[in-house]
DOVEXMAR-364060 format. One line per 10 residues: number of its first residue (from 1); their letters; for each residue x negated, y, z negated of C-alpha. Coordinates in steps of 0.05 Angstrom, whole numbers, plus 5000, padded with zeros to 4 digits. Last residue first. Example, Ala and Ser with C-alpha at 12.3 -4.5 7.8 and 13.67 -1.06 7.14 Angstrom:
<recs>
2> sa> 4727 4979 4857 | 4754 4910 4844
</recs>
This chain:
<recs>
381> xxxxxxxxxx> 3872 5713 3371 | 3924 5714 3417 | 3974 5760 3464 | 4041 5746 3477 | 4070 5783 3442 | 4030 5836 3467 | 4046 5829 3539 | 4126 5830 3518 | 4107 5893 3488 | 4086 5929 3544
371> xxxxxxxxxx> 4140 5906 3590 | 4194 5931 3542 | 4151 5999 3537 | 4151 6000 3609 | 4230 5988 3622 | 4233 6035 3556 | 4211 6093 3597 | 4243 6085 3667 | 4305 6082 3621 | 4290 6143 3588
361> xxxxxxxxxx> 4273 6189 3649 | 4236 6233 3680 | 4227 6239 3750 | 4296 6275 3746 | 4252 6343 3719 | 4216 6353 3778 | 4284 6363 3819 | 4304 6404 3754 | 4249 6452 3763 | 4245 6456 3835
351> xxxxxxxxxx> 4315 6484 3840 | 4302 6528 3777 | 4239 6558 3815 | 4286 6553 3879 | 4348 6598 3839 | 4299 6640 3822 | 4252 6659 3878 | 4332 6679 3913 | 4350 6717 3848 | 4291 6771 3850
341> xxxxxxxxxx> 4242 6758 3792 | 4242 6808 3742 | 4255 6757 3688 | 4190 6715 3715 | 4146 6774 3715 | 4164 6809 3650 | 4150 6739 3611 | 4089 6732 3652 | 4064 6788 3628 | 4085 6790 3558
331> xxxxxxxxxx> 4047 6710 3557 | 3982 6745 3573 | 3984 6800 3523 | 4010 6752 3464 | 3952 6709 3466 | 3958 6633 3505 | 3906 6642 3557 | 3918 6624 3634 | 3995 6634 3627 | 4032 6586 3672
321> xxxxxxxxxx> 4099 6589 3704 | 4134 6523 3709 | 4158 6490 3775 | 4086 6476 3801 | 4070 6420 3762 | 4113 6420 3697 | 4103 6346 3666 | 4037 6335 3683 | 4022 6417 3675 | 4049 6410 3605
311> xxxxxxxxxx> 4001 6350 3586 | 3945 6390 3608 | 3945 6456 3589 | 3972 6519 3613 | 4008 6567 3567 | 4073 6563 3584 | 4129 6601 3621 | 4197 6562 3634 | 4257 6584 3679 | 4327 6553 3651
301> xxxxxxxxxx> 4365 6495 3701 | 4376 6454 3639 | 4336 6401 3668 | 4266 6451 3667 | 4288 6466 3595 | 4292 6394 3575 | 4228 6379 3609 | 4188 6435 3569 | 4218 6417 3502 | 4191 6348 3511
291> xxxxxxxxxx> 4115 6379 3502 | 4069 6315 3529 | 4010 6307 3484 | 4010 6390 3464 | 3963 6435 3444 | 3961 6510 3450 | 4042 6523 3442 | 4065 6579 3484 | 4129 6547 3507 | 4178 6598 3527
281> xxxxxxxxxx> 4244 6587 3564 | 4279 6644 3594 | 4351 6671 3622 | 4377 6622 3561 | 4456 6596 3564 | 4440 6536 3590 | 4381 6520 3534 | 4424 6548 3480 | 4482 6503 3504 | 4436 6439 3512
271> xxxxxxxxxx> 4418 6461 3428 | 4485 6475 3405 | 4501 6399 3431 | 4455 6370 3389 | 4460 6408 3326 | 4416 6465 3316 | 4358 6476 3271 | 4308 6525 3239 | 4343 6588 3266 | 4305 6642 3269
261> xxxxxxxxxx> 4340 6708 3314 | 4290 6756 3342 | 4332 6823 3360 | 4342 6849 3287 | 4264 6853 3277 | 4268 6926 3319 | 4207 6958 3327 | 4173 6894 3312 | 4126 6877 3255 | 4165 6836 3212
251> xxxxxxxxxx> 4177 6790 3260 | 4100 6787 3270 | 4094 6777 3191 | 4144 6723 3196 | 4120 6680 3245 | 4037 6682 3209 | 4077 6665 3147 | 4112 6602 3186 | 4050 6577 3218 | 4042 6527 3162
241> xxxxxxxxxx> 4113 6500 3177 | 4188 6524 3187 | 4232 6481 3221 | 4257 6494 3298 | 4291 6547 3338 | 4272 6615 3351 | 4321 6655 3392 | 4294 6728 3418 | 4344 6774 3443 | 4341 6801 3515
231> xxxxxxxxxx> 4355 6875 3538 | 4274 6881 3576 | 4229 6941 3571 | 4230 6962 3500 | 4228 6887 3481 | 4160 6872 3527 | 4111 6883 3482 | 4147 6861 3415 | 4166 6805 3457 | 4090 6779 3466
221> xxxxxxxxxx> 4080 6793 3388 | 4143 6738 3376 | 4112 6698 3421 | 4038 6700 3387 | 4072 6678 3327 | 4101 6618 3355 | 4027 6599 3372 | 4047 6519 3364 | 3979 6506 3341 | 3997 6541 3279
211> xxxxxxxxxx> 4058 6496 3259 | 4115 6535 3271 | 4170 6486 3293 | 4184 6488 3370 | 4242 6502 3410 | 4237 6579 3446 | 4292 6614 3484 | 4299 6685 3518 | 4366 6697 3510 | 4425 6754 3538
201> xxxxxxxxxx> 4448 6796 3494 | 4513 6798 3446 | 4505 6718 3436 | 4565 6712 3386 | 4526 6652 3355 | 4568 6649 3295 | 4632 6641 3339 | 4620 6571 3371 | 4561 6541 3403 | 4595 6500 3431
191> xxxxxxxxxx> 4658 6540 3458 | 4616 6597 3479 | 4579 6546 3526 | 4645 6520 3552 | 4662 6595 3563 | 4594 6600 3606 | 4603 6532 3647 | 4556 6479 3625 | 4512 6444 3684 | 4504 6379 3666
181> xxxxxxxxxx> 4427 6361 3677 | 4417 6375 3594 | 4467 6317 3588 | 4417 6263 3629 | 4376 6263 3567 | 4294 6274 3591 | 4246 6218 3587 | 4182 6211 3561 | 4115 6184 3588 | 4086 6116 3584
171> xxxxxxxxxx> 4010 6119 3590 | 3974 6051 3566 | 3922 6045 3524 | 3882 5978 3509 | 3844 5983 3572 | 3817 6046 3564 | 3774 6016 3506 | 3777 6050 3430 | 3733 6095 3417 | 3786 6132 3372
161> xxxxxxxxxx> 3780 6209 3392 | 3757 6206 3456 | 3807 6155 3478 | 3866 6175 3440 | 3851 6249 3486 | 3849 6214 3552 | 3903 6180 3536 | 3938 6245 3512 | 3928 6281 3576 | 3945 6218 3616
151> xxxxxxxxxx> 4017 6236 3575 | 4053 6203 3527 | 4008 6145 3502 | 4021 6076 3486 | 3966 6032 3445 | 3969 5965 3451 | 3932 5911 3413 | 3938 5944 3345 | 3878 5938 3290 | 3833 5988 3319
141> xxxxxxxxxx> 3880 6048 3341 | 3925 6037 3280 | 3859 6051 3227 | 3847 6108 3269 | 3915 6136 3255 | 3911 6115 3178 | 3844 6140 3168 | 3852 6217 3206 | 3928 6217 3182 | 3900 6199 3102
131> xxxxxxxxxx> 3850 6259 3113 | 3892 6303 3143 | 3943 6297 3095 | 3903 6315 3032 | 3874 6377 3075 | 3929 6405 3086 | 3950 6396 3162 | 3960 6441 3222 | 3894 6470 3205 | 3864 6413 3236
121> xxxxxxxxxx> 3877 6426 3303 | 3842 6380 3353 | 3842 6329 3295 | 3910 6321 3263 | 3931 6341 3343 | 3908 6280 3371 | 3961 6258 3411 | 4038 6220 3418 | 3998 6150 3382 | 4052 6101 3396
111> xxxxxxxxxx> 4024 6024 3369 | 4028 5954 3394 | 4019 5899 3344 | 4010 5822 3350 | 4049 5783 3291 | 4030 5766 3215 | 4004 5839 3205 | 3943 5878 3162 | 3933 5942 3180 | 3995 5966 3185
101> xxxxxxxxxx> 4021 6020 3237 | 4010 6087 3244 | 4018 6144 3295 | 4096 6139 3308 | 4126 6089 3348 | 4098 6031 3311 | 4118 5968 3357 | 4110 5891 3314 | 4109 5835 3361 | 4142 5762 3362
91> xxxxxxxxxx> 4184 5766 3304 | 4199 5721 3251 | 4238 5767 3200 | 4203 5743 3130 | 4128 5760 3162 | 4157 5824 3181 | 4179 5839 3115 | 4118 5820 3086 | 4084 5861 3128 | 4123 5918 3108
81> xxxxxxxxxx> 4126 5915 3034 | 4045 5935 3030 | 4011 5977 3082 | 4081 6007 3116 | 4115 6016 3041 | 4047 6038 3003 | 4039 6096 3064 | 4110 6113 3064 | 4108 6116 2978 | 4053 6168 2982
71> xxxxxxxxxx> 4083 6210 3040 | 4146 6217 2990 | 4193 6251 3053 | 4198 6175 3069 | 4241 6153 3012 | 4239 6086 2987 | 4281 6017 2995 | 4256 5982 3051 | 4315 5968 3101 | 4310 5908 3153
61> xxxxxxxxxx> 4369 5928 3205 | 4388 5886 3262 | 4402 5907 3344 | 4406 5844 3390 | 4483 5866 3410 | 4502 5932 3392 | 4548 5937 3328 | 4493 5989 3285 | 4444 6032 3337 | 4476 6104 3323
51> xxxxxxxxxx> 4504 6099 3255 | 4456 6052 3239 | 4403 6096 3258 | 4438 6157 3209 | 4451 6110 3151 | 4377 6081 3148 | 4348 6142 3164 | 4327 6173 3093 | 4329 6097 3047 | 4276 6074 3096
41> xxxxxxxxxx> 4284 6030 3166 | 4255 5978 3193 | 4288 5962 3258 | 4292 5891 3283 | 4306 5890 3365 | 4333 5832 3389 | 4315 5824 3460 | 4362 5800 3519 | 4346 5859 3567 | 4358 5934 3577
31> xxxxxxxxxx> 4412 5977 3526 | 4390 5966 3467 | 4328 5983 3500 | 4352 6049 3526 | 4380 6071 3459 | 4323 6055 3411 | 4283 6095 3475 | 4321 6153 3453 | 4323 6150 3391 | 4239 6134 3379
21> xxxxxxxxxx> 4225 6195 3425 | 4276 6242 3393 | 4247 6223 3332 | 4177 6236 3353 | 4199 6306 3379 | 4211 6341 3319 | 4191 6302 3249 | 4236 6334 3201 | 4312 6336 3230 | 4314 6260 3217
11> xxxxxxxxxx> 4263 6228 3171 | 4228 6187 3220 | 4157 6153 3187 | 4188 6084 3171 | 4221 6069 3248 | 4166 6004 3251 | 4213 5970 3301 | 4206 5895 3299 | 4210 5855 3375 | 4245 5782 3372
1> x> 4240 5758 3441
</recs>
């Protein structure tokens, strides 16, 4: 079959976990099966997916010339020039791995919506681009014939917040990169990460951009409690958003700022060195549709705490230590309880962790999404 790729909404290093998802399960597909795949790409990640994807078998490239950090021109490009680049590319089935797809298309549709956080936490948003999310995402959730969710959680959530029938949406969760499984010895950590990380303490470790939701803030306040107490730096990694400010001004407000470190990104293999070298992974974001960060720390061998909600506990079970409410109090406890944990509970929490963890996994992922859009192909009418 002849499958198109809607990759128009991934500008790399901007969109966080949605590009890892779309890479990743590029990969895995490539990979599985006699498919061509048709990506259509935008003048931002043309270079880099071709770089990754280009000289595979069944892989081609369809690029519309705009840039997708102008919102405006992505929402003309997928309701306007990308239909009629579809309809030019016979294809069997059009995928839209992230939130939107077009409303009008020559070939069945299936569509990736990861949650519902435009509309769960509005404040994420301005209010221009909640708006156009709220019509565009809902717009997807009537018009495709599949609709893939990350997480039960998230189903349950695309559900309630579309109308749309159970039927139509499918749960296919993430995988995890079998790298962060590879246990990295401490110099070959040093190596990678190289002389401007010169970790002098040891880490506590948190991935997430600081949108609001994400409650990065509240982290950095949960430290301030506990930094007297513990010798542990602080790393903050991910791009700055609304919750930025909020970030700053709790930075700002520690006894000693010096020991949080914000770093807005790593490259790829800086990033499974932090997580190796880290005595702690936080994750104190309030929403989440499946929270990849979480997995990857649980494969690294690193202990997590996290506010408990549903998509995390799907992933986490009973390997991940849960905080029952996500303010700064709560989280400094369980902070302080995990790191004073005697080695023996560790090594099984870790233990646990990564055996959890290996249930995850990109292949298992794009077997189902391959499945999932064969069915829509060949649905009619």
């Amino acid at each position: 079959m002849r499958i198109g790729v809607n990759t128009l909404f991934m500008i790399p290093g901007e969109v966080g976990g949605t590009e890892t998802y779309l890479r990743r399960l590029l990969v895995s597909l490539a990979e599985a099966g006699d498919d061509t795949w048709v990506l259509f790409t935008q003048n931002e990640n043309h270079h880099t997916l071709k770089q990754q994807l280009g000289g595979r078998d069944g892989v081609e490239f369809r690029r519309l010339a705009f840039n997708a950090s102008n919102r405006t021109a992505r929402i003309l490009a997928e309701q306007l020039v990308l239909p009629r680049r579809v309809r030019e590319s016979s294809l069997d089935a059009l995928w839209s791995p992230g939130y939107t797809a077009p409303r009008q298309c020559s070939v069945p549709q299936a569509v990736t919506i990861h949650d519902m956080q435009f509309k769960r936490h509005p404040e994420d948003l301005t209010p221009a681009a909640r708006w156009a999310t709220a019509v565009l995402v809902g717009m997807a959730a009537r018009r495709c014939t599949r609709i893939l969710a990350d997480s039960a959680f998230a189903k349950r959530e695309i559900l309630h917040g579309t109308g749309v029938p159970e039927a139509r949406v499918s749960v296919v969760p993430a995988g995890v990169d079998p790298v962060f499984f590879d246990t990295m010895p401490v110099d070959a950590q040093a190596r990678v990460l190289g002389p401007e990380w010169s970790l002098r303490r040891p880490v506590i470790l948190c991935v997430s951009n600081t949108y609001p939701h994400k409650n990065v803030d509240g982290l950095v306040d949960a430290f301030g409690m506990c930094m007297d107490y513990i010798p542990h730096d602080l790393v903050l990694v991910g791009q700055p958003r609304l919750g930025e400010g909020a970030v700053q001004r709790a930075m700002a407000g520690l006894s000693d700022p010096a020991r949080v470190r914000r770093v807005p990104r790593v490259r790829f293999p800086a990033l499974v060195a932090l997580y190796q070298a880290a005595d702690l992974f936080v994750f104190p974001s309030r929403y989440e549709g499946f929270g990849l960060p979480v997995l990857e720390a649980m494969a690294s061998g690193v202990p997590v705490v996290a506010f408990r909600q549903d998509a995390v506990a799907e992933i986490g079970g009973n390997a991940v230590v849960y905080s029952d409410s996500p303010d700064a109090k709560a989280l400094a406890v369980c902070m302080r309880d995990v790191l004073g944990e005697p080695p023996d509970r560790r090594r099984a929490r870790i233990k646990a962790a990564r055996q959890r963890a290996r249930a995850f996994s990109w292949e298992a992922a794009a077997c189902t999404v391959r499945r999932i859009l064969h069915e829509t192909a060949a649905t009619t009418g």
